[in-house]
C-alpha positions in Angstrom: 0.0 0.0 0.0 1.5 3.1 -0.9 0.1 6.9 0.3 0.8 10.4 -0.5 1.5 13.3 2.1 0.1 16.5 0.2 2.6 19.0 2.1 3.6 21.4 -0.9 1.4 24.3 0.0 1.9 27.8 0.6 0.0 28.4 3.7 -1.8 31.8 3.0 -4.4 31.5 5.9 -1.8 31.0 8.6 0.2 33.7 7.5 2.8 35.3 8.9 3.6 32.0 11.0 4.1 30.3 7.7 7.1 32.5 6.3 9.5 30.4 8.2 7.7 27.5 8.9 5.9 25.1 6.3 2.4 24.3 7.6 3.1 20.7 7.7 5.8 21.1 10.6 4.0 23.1 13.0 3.8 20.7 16.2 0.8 19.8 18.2 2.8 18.2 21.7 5.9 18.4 20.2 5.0 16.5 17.2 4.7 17.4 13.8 1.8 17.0 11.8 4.0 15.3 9.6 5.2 13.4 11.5 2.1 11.7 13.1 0.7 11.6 9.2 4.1 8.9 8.8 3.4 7.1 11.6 -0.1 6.4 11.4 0.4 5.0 8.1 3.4 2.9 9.5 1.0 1.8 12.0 -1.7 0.8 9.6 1.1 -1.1 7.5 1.8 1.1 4.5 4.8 0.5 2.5 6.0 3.9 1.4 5.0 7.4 1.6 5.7 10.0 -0.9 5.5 13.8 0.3 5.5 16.5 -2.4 6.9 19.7 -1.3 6.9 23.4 -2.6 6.9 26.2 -0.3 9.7 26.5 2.1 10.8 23.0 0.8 14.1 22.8 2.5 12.9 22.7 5.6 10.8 19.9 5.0 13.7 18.1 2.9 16.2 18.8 6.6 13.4 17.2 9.0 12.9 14.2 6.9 16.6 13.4 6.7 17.3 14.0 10.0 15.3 11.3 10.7 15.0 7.9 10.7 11.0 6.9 9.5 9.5 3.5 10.0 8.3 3.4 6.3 10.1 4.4 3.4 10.0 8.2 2.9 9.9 9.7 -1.0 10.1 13.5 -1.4 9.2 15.0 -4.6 10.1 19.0 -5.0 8.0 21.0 -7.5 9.5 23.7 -9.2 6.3 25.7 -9.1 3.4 24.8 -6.5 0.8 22.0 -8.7 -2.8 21.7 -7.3 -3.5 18.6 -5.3 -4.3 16.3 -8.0 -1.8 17.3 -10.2 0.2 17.1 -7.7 -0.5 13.3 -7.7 0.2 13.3 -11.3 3.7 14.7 -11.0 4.9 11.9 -8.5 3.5 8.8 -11.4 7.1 7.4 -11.3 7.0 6.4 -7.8 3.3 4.6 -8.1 3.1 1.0 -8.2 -0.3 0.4 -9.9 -2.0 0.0 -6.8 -4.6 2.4 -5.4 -3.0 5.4 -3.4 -4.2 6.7 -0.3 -3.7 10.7 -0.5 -3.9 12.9 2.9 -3.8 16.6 3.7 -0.6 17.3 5.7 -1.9 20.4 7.6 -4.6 17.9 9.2 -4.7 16.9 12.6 -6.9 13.2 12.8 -7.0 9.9 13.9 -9.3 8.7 10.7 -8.0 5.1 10.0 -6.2 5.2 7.0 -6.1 1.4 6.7 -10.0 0.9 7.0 -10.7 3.6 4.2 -8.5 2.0 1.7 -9.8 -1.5 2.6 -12.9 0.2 2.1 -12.6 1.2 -1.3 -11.5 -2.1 -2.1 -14.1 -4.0 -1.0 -16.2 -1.0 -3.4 -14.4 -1.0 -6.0 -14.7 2.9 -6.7 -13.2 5.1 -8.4 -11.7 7.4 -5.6 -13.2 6.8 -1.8 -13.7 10.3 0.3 -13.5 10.3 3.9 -16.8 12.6 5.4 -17.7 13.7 8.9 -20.0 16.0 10.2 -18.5 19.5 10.6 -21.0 22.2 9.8 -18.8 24.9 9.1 -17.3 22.5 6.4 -20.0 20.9 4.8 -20.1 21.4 1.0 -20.3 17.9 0.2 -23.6 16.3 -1.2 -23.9 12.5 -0.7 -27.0 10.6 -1.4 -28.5 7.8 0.3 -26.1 5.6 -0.7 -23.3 7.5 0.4 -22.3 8.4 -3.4 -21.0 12.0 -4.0 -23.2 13.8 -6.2 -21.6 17.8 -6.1 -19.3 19.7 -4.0 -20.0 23.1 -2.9 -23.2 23.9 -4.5 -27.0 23.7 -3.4 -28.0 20.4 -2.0 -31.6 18.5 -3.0 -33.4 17.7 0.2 -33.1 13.7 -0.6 -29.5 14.1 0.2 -26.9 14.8 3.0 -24.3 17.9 3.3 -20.9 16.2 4.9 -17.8 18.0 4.9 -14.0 16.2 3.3 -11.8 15.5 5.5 -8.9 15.7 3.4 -8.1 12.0 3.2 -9.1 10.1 0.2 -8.2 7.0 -2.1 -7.7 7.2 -5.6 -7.7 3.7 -7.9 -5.2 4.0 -10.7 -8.6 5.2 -13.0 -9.1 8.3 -11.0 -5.0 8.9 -11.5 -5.0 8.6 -15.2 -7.7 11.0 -15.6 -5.3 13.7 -13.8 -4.6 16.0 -16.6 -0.8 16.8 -16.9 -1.3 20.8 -15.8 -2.4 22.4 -12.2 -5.4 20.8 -11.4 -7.5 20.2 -7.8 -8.8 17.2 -6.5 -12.6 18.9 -6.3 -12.3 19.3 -10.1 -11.0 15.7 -10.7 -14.1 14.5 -9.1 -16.7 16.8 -10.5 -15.4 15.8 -13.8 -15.8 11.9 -12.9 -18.9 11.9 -11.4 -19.9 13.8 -14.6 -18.7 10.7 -16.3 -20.7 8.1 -14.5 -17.8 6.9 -12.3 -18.2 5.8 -8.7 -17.0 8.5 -6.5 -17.9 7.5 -2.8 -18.4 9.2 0.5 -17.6 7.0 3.6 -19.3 9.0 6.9 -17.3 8.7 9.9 -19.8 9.6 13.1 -16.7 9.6 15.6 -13.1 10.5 14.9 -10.7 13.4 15.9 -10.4 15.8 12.7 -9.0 18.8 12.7 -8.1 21.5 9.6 -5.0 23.4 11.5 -4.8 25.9 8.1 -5.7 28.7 10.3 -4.3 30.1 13.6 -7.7 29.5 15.2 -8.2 26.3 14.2 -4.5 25.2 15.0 -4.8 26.5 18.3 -8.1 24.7 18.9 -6.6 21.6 17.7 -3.6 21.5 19.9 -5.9 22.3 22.9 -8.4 19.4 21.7 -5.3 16.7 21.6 -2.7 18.2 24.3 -5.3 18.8 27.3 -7.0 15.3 27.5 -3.6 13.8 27.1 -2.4 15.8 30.2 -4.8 15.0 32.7 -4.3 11.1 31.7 -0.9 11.5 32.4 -1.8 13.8 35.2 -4.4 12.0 37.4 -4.8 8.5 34.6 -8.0 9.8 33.7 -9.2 12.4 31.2 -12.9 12.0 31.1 -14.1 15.2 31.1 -15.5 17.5 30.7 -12.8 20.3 30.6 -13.6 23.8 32.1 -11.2 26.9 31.4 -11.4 29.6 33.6 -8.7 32.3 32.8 -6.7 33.2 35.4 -5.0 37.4 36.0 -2.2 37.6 33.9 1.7 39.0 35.6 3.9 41.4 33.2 4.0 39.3 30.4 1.7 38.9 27.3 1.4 34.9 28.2 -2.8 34.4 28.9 -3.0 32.0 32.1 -6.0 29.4 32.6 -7.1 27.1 35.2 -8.8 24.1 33.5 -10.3 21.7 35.6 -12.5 18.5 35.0 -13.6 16.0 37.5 -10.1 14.7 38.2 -8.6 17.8 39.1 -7.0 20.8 37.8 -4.4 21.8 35.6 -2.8 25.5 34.5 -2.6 26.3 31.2 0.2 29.2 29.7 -0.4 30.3 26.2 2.6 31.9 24.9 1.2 32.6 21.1 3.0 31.0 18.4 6.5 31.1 17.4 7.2 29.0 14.3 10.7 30.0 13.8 13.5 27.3 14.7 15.2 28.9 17.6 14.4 28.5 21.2 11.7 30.8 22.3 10.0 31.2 25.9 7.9 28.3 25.7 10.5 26.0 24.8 12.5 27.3 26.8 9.6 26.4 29.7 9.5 23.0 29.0 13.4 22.5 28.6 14.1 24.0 32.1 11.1 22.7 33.8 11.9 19.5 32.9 15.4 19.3 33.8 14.4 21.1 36.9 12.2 18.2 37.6 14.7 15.7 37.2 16.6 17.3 40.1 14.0 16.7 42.4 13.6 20.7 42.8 10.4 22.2 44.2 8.6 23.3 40.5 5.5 23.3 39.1 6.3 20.1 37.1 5.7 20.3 32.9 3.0 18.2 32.4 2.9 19.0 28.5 3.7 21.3 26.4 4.4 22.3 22.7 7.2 24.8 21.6 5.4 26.2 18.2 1.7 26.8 19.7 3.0 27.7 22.8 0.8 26.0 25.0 2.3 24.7 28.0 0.4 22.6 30.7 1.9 22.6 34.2 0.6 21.1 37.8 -1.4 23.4 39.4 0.3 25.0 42.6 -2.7 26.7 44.1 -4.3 30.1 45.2 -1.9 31.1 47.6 1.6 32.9 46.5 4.5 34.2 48.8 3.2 38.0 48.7 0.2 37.3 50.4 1.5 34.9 53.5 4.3 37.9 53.8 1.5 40.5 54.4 -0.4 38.1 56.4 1.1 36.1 58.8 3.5 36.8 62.1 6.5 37.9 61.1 8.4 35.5 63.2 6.0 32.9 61.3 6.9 35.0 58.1 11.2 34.7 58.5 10.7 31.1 58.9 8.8 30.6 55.8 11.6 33.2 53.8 14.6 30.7 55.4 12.5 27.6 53.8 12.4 29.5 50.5 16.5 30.9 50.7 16.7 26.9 51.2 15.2 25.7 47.9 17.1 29.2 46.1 20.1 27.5 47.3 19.1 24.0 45.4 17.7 25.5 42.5 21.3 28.1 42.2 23.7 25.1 43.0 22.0 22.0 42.1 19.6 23.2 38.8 22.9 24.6 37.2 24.6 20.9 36.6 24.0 19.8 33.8 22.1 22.7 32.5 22.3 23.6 28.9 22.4 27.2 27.3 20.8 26.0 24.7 17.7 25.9 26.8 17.7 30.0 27.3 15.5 31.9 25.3 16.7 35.4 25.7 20.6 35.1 26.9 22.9 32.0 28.0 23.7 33.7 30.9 23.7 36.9 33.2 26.9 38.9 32.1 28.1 42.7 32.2 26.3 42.9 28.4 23.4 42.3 30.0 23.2 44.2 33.4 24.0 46.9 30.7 21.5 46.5 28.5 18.8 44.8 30.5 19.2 46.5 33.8 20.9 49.6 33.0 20.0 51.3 29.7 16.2 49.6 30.0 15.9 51.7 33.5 16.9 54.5 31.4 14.3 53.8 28.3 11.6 52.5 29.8 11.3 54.4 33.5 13.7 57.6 33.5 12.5 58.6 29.7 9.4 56.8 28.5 7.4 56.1 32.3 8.4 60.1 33.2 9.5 61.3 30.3 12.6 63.3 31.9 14.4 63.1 28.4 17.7 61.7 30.0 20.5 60.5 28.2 22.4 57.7 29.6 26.0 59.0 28.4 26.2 60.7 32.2 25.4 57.9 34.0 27.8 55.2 32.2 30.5 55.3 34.5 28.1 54.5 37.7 26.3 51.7 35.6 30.0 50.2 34.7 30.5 50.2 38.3 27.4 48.9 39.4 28.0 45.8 36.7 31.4 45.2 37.9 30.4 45.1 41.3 27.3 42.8 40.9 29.6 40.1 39.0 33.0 40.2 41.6 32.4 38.0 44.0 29.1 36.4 42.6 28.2 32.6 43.9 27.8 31.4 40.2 24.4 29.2 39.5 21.4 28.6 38.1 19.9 32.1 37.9 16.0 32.3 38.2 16.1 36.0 37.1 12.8 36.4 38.7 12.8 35.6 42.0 9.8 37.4 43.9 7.3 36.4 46.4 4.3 36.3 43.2 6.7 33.3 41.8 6.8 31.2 44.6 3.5 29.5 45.9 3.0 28.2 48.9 0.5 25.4 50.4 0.5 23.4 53.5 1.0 19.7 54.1 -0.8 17.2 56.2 1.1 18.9 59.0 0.2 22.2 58.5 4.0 23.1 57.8 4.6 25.3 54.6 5.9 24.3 51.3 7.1 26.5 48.8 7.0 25.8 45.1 8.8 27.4 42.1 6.9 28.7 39.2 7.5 30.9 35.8 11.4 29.5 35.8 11.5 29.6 31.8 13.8 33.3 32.2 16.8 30.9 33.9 20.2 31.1 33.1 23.6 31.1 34.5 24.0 34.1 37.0 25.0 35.3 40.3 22.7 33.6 42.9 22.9 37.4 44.9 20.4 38.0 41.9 17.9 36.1 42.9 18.3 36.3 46.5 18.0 40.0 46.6 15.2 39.7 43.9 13.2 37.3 46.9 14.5 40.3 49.9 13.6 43.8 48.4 10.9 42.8 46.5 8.3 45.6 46.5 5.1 42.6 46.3 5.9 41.6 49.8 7.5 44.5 51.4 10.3 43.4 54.0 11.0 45.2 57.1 14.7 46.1 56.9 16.2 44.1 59.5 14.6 40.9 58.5 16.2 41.3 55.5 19.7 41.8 57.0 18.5 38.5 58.8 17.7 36.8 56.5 21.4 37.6 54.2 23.0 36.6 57.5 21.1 33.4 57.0 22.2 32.1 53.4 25.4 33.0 54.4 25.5 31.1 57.0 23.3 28.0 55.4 25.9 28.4 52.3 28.8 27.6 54.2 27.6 25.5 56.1 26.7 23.2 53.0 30.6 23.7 52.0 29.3 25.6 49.4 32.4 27.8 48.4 31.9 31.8 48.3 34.1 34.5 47.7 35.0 37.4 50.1 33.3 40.0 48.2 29.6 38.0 48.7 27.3 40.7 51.0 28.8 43.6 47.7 28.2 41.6 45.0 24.7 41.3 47.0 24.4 44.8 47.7 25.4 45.9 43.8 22.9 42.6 42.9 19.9 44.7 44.6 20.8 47.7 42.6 20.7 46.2 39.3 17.0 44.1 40.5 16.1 47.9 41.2 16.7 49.2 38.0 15.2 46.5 36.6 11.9 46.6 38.4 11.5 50.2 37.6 12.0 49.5 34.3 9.3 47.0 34.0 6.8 48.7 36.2 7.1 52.0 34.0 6.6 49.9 30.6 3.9 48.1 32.2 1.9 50.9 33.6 2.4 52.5 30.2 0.8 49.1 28.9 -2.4 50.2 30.6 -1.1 47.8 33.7 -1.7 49.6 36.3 -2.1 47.9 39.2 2.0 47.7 39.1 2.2 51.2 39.1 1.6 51.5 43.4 4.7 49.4 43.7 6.8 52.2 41.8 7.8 54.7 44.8 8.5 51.9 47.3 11.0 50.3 44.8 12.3 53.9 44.0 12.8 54.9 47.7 14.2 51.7 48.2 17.0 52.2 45.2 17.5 55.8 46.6 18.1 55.0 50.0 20.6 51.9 49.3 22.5 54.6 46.8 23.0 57.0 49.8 24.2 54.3 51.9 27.0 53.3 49.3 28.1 57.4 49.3 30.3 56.1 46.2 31.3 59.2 44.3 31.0 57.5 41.4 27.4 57.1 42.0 26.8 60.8 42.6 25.3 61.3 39.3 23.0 58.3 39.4 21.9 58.9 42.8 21.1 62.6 41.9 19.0 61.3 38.9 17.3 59.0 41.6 16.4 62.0 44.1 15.4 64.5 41.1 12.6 61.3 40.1 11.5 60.7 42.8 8.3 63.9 43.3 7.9 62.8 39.5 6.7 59.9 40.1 4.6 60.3 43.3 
């Protein structure tokens, strides 16, 4: 049995996505559509697949041959993009003389490929048709005998409107009849059924189908497959029936959901697509959460995800983040839940970083002057100083104290695995049998090599949860203390790379929270004069003369932005 991949086509309706990424290869749980079209017909014992290919052909061409297939794999190029049946026509030379089974690549279904060409065996028609039920699709008219009778035009009331699910078998007849110029598969059986010949519909009443030739539909696809699977390999159940309830978004774009079903609950993070080949966030989500997870660290595990939709499914961690028990609770009670969370920092900084891969990072391999530059520095400047006030400030005057600052923050850093955003909203906390408190990691996918003083002054100054001061000289005195007593080794210079860490983690946050509030977020604008105070007052404290300027900059802000 031999079958065709149609993967040649342009991909107009899922444009832009499909300027660097043939539609064929976009994933649905890490898997190409391509790729489960091959296996399936492995699986259901075909001998060969041919695949034509037009549009950004060389991709497709790479991802076959780095690949081993469990059925032999022909690619055929055309020069200039053929219809679907005369794209059947241009790959003759490969055909056998058997009947040949011919699929859509951009599908997504699990249709039985072997059972429709046994089907049209049994027959003996001209070309079988695969229907279904899909009333947005249904231009198909089939009689009572399930014989196709027109395609896209009015329907008599004797017969039935189906929709084509792409998947079809042709005998050698209905191949012959291909004319030798661009010509579709609706024309080739318009002009046979004309001619008398047996074109027949076989309905399917349940199967998964889905055409992924728009972003909608895509998404709605990848959804439909990735979410039952999770909860089977979440609680080995996926009955259903699956609620979203969308969840308050943080200070990215990313659009979180709670789904939950009668097993339990899930959260969902849709990233948007990205169909270009290098690592984005998403990926770089499921990369880091699962080596996180193999290291036994505290995370919301990966339960599935899928680097070109951008949906990623993770455990649910609960209600209740850091923030909130920090506002609410003792503050002896408090300091004791921080030292259990400067406990699992310490494993994630010393522990996460072997055997972590760069490769995994979506924005930079790791947390170096270049980047406290760029990322801390100059985006304080861009998006606080100039666009969040609009003080028209260059940063010329203020290089010097930012060189500083970088130098500072790296001498003396305990090298790790460098969360990047450490702060009391990504940590959530619940309570065990016991009623102790357990802290778990969430929205890790920024990790890189960096200083672990990053993080740990990202977890003490942060603005959400509000510290008194001497608690968080406490609790510095206590990860220096846990460090070494783990034999951990640390450099002299620790408590300044510290110090110069909580600069830069200020400079960031007021970045953000000015581009955010800009946004139209503004619910993080409140948290802008405690962070700027805070960044003001550790300046003063340094009385570095080469921080004059900056600190200056910092006082002449601060009625600006009250």
């Amino acid at each position: 049995m031999q079958a065709m991949i149609l993967a040649a086509g342009l991909g107009t309706r899922l444009l832009p996505h499909t300027e660097v990424r043939p539609k064929p290869l976009f994933t649905i749980g890490g898997v190409t559509l391509l790729e489960r079209h091959i296996n399936a017909l492995a699986d259901a014992g075909f001998d060969a697949v041919i695949i034509n290919t037009c549009h950004l052909a060389e991709e497709i061409h790479r991802f076959i041959d780095h690949k081993s297939w469990p059925v032999k794999v022909h690619l055929r190029q055309e020069e200039t993009l053929l219809d679907s049946a005369g794209a059947v026509a241009n790959v003759a030379d490969l055909l056998d003389g058997s009947p040949l089974l011919v699929v859509n690549g951009d599908t997504l279904t699990d249709i039985d490929p072997k059972a429709l060409y046994e089907a049209h065996l049994e027959q003996g028609n001209t070309a079988t048709l695969a229907l279904m039920d899909r009333p947005e699709f249904n231009n198909v008219s089939v009689d009572t005998q399930g014989q196709i009778r027109a395609f896209r035009e009015p329907t008599p009331k004797d017969m039935q409107r189906l929709a084509f699910t792409g998947m079809q078998v042709l005998s050698p007849e209905a191949m012959a009849a291909i004319p030798k110029r661009a010509y579709g598969m609706v024309d080739l059986y318009r002009d046979l059924i004309a001619k008398g010949k047996k074109v027949q519909g076989i309905a399917l009443e349940t199967c998964l189908w889905f055409d992924c030739g728009t972003e909608a539909r895509y998404l709605e696809a990848t959804k439909a497959l990735m979410v039952p699977e999770a909860f089977k390999n979440t609680f080995d159940s996926a009955q259903g029936p699956f609620e979203t309830i969308p969840l308050k978004g943080d200070g990215s774009d990313r659009r979180w959901s709670r789904i939950t079903s009668p097993e339990g609950t899930l959260i969902s993070c849709e990233h948007g697509i990205h169909p270009g080949f290098a690592t984005e966030e998403a990926e770089s989500m499921i990369r880091i959460g699962t080596h996180l997870r193999t290291k036994g660290i505290p995370i919301s595990p990966v339960v599935s995800g899928d680097a070109v939709s951008g949906l990623v499914l993770v455990k649910d961690a609960g209600n209740t983040h850091l923030a909130e028990l920090a506002r609410t609770l003792p503050e002896p009670e408090v300091e004791s839940l921080y030292q259990k969370v400067i406990n699992t920092l310490i494993r994630f900084s010393q522990e996460g970083i072997q055997g972590f891969e760069s490769a995994w990072c979506w924005q930079t391999p790791a947390y170096d002057k270049e980047m406290i530059l760029t990322m801390e520095c100059r985006y304080f400047m861009d998006a606080f100083i100039n666009g969040y006030l609009g003080m028209n400030e260059s940063a010329e005057p203020y290089q010097a104290a930012f060189n500083l600052i970088a130098d500072k923050a790296l001498e003396g850093s305990l090298t790790g695995l460098m969360h990047r955003d450490f702060q009391s909203r990504n940590i959530m906390v619940h309570q065990d049998a016991s009623g102790a408190y357990i802290p778990t990691i969430i929205d890790f996918q920024g990790a890189r090599r960096g200083p672990f003083q990053y993080d740990l002054a990202s977890l003490l100054i942060d603005p959400y949860a509000n510290l008194p001061l001497p608690m968080q000289d406490r609790l510095l005195s206590y990860t220096i203390r846990t460090i070494a007593n783990q034999g951990i080794p640390t450099e002299k210079e620790f408590r300044t790379s510290y110090t110069f860490c909580s600069i830069t983690r200020n400079l960031q946050m007021l970045g953000a929270f000015g581009k955010l509030t800009q946004k139209g977020k503004a619910n993080f604008e409140k948290h802008i004069p405690l962070a700027l105070a805070t960044l003001g007052n550790r300046l003063r404290n340094l009385n570095n003369q080469y921080l004059t300027d900056l600190f200056r900059l910092i006082e002449k802000a601060t009625p600006t932005a009250r």
